[in-house]
C-alpha positions as CSV (number, residue, x, y, z in Angstrom):
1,X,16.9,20.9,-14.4
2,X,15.3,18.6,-11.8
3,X,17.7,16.8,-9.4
4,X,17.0,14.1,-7.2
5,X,17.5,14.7,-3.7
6,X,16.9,11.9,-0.9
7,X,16.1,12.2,2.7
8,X,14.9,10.7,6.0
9,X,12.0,11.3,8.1
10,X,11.8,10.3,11.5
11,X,8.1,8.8,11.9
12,X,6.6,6.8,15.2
13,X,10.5,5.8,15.9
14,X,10.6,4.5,11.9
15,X,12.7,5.6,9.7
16,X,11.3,6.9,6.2
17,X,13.5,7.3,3.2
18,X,11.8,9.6,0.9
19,X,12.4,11.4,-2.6
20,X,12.3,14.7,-3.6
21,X,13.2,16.7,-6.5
22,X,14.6,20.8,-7.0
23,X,12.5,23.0,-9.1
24,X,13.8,24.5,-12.3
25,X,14.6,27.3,-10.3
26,X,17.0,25.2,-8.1
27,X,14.8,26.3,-5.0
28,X,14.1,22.7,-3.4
29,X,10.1,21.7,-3.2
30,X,8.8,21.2,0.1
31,X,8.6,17.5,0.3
32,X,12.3,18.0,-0.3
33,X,13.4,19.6,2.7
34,X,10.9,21.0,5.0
35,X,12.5,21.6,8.6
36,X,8.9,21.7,10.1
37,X,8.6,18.5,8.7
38,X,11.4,16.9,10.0
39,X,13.0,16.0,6.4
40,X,17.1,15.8,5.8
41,X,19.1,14.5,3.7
42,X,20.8,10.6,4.4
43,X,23.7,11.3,2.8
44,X,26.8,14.2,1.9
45,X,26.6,15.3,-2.1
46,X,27.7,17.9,-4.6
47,X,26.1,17.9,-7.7
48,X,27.2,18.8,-10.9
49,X,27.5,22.5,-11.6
50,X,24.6,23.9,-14.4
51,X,24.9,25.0,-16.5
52,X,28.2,23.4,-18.0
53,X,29.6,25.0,-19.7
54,X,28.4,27.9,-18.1
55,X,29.0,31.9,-19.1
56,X,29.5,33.7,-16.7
57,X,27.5,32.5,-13.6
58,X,26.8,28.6,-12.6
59,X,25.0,27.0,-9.7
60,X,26.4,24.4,-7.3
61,X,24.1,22.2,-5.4
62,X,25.0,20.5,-2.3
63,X,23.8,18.7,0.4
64,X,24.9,17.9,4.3
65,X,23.5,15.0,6.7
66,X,24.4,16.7,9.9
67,X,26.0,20.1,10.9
68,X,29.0,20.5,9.7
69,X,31.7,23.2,8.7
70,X,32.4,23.3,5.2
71,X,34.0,24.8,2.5
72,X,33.1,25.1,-1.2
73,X,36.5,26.2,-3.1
74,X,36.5,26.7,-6.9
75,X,41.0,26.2,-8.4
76,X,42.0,26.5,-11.7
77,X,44.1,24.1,-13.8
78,X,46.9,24.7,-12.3
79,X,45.3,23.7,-8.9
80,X,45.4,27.8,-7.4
81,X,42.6,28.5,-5.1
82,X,40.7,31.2,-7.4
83,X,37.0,31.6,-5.0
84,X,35.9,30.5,-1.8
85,X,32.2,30.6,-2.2
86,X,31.6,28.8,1.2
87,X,33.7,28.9,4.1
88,X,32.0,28.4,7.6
89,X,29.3,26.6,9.7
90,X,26.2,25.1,7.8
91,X,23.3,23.4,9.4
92,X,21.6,20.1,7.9
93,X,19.9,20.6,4.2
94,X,20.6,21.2,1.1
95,X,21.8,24.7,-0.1
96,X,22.7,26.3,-4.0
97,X,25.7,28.5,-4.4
98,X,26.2,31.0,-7.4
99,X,29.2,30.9,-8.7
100,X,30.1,34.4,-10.7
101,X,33.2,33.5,-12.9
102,X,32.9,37.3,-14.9
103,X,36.5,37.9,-13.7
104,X,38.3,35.0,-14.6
105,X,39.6,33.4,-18.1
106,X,38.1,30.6,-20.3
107,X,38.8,27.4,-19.6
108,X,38.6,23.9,-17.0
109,X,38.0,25.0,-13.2
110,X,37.7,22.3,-10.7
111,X,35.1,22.8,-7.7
112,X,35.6,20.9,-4.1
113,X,32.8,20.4,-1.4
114,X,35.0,19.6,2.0
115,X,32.4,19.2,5.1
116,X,33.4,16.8,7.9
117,X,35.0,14.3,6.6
118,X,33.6,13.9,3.1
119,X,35.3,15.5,0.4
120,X,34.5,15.5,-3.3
121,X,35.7,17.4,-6.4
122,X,34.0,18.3,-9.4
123,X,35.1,19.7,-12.9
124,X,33.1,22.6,-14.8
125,X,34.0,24.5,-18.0
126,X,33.7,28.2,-18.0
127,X,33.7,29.4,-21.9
128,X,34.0,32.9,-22.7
Protein backbone atom coordinates (compact mmCIF):
# COMPACT_ATOMS: atom_id res chain seq x y z
CA UNK A 1 0.00 0.00 0.00
CA UNK A 2 1.96 3.01 -1.16
CA UNK A 3 1.32 6.31 0.75
CA UNK A 4 2.39 9.61 -0.07
CA UNK A 5 4.54 11.29 2.17
CA UNK A 6 5.89 15.02 1.62
CA UNK A 7 8.90 16.74 2.80
CA UNK A 8 11.34 19.67 2.68
CA UNK A 9 14.89 19.90 1.82
CA UNK A 10 16.95 22.66 2.72
CA UNK A 11 19.10 23.37 -0.47
CA UNK A 12 21.61 26.64 -1.14
CA UNK A 13 19.15 28.57 1.57
CA UNK A 14 15.98 27.29 -0.84
CA UNK A 15 13.52 25.51 0.20
CA UNK A 16 12.58 22.10 -1.79
CA UNK A 17 9.24 20.45 -1.28
CA UNK A 18 9.64 16.94 -2.46
CA UNK A 19 7.52 13.67 -2.73
CA UNK A 20 8.09 10.42 -1.56
CA UNK A 21 6.23 7.27 -1.19
CA UNK A 22 6.41 4.03 1.62
CA UNK A 23 7.11 0.64 0.31
CA UNK A 24 4.66 -2.13 0.50
CA UNK A 25 6.43 -3.03 3.44
CA UNK A 26 5.56 0.31 5.12
CA UNK A 27 9.43 0.88 5.44
CA UNK A 28 9.78 4.59 3.86
CA UNK A 29 12.14 4.76 0.57
CA UNK A 30 15.11 6.78 0.87
CA UNK A 31 14.09 9.83 -1.08
CA UNK A 32 11.38 9.77 1.64
CA UNK A 33 13.22 10.41 4.63
CA UNK A 34 16.83 10.22 4.56
CA UNK A 35 18.39 12.20 7.69
CA UNK A 36 21.82 12.27 5.82
CA UNK A 37 20.02 13.98 3.28
CA UNK A 38 18.44 16.49 5.13
CA UNK A 39 14.69 15.42 4.16
CA UNK A 40 11.54 15.91 6.76
CA UNK A 41 8.40 16.03 6.62
CA UNK A 42 6.33 19.84 6.16
CA UNK A 43 3.64 18.84 7.92
CA UNK A 44 1.97 16.64 11.23
CA UNK A 45 -0.16 13.38 9.80
CA UNK A 46 -1.69 10.09 10.80
CA UNK A 47 -2.66 7.92 8.19
CA UNK A 48 -5.31 5.58 7.99
CA UNK A 49 -4.63 2.27 9.80
CA UNK A 50 -4.09 -0.95 7.07
CA UNK A 51 -5.29 -3.06 6.86
CA UNK A 52 -9.05 -2.06 7.85
CA UNK A 53 -10.51 -4.08 8.87
CA UNK A 54 -7.73 -5.60 10.18
CA UNK A 55 -7.42 -9.26 12.16
CA UNK A 56 -5.51 -9.12 14.60
CA UNK A 57 -2.52 -6.75 13.92
CA UNK A 58 -2.78 -3.25 11.90
CA UNK A 59 -0.16 -0.59 11.11
CA UNK A 60 -0.40 3.10 11.94
CA UNK A 61 1.62 5.50 10.02
CA UNK A 62 2.52 8.93 11.25
CA UNK A 63 4.47 11.65 10.65
CA UNK A 64 6.08 14.76 12.85
CA UNK A 65 7.64 18.27 11.43
CA UNK A 66 9.71 18.89 14.45
CA UNK A 67 10.57 17.12 17.84
CA UNK A 68 7.89 16.66 19.64
CA UNK A 69 6.34 14.47 22.53
CA UNK A 70 3.65 12.37 21.49
CA UNK A 71 1.26 9.91 22.14
CA UNK A 72 -0.52 7.33 20.00
CA UNK A 73 -3.66 6.01 22.13
CA UNK A 74 -6.00 3.38 20.65
CA UNK A 75 -10.12 3.66 22.93
CA UNK A 76 -12.90 1.66 22.31
CA UNK A 77 -16.51 2.73 21.67
CA UNK A 78 -17.15 3.63 24.71
CA UNK A 79 -14.20 6.11 24.63
CA UNK A 80 -11.84 3.82 27.41
CA UNK A 81 -8.21 4.09 26.82
CA UNK A 82 -7.56 0.23 25.73
CA UNK A 83 -3.36 0.68 24.41
CA UNK A 84 -0.89 3.24 24.42
CA UNK A 85 1.31 2.29 21.60
CA UNK A 86 3.39 5.53 21.83
CA UNK A 87 3.95 7.62 24.78
CA UNK A 88 7.18 9.72 24.90
CA UNK A 89 9.78 11.88 22.91
CA UNK A 90 10.08 11.43 19.06
CA UNK A 91 12.44 13.15 16.88
CA UNK A 92 11.43 14.58 13.26
CA UNK A 93 10.29 11.72 10.55
CA UNK A 94 7.96 9.52 9.98
CA UNK A 95 7.52 6.31 12.04
CA UNK A 96 4.93 2.90 11.68
CA UNK A 97 3.42 1.46 14.77
CA UNK A 98 1.98 -2.21 15.11
CA UNK A 99 -0.89 -2.31 16.61
CA UNK A 100 -1.61 -6.14 18.11
CA UNK A 101 -5.47 -6.14 18.92
CA UNK A 102 -5.30 -10.42 19.70
CA UNK A 103 -6.70 -9.50 23.15
CA UNK A 104 -9.43 -7.38 22.62
CA UNK A 105 -13.23 -8.00 21.15
CA UNK A 106 -14.63 -7.38 17.59
CA UNK A 107 -15.78 -4.22 16.84
CA UNK A 108 -15.10 0.03 16.08
CA UNK A 109 -11.80 1.26 18.00
CA UNK A 110 -10.83 4.81 17.47
CA UNK A 111 -6.98 5.75 17.28
CA UNK A 112 -5.53 9.45 18.32
CA UNK A 113 -2.01 10.84 17.25
CA UNK A 114 -1.52 13.86 19.99
CA UNK A 115 2.16 15.56 19.35
CA UNK A 116 2.46 19.28 20.12
CA UNK A 117 -0.27 20.78 19.44
CA UNK A 118 -1.80 18.81 16.61
CA UNK A 119 -4.19 16.31 17.42
CA UNK A 120 -6.18 13.97 15.15
CA UNK A 121 -8.31 10.89 15.51
CA UNK A 122 -8.91 8.06 13.41
CA UNK A 123 -11.47 5.12 13.30
CA UNK A 124 -10.40 1.35 12.42
CA UNK A 125 -12.54 -1.90 12.61
CA UNK A 126 -11.07 -4.82 14.24
CA UNK A 127 -13.23 -8.04 13.06
CA UNK A 128 -12.78 -11.32 14.71
Amino acid sequence: CNKNVYYQKQKENKTIVARGKTEKDGQVSPKAHDPEKNFVPTEYSISQNYPNPFNPNTIINYQLPISSYVTLKVYDMLGKEVATLVNGEKKVGVYEVNFDGSQLSGGIYFYRLTAGKFSEIKKMVLVK
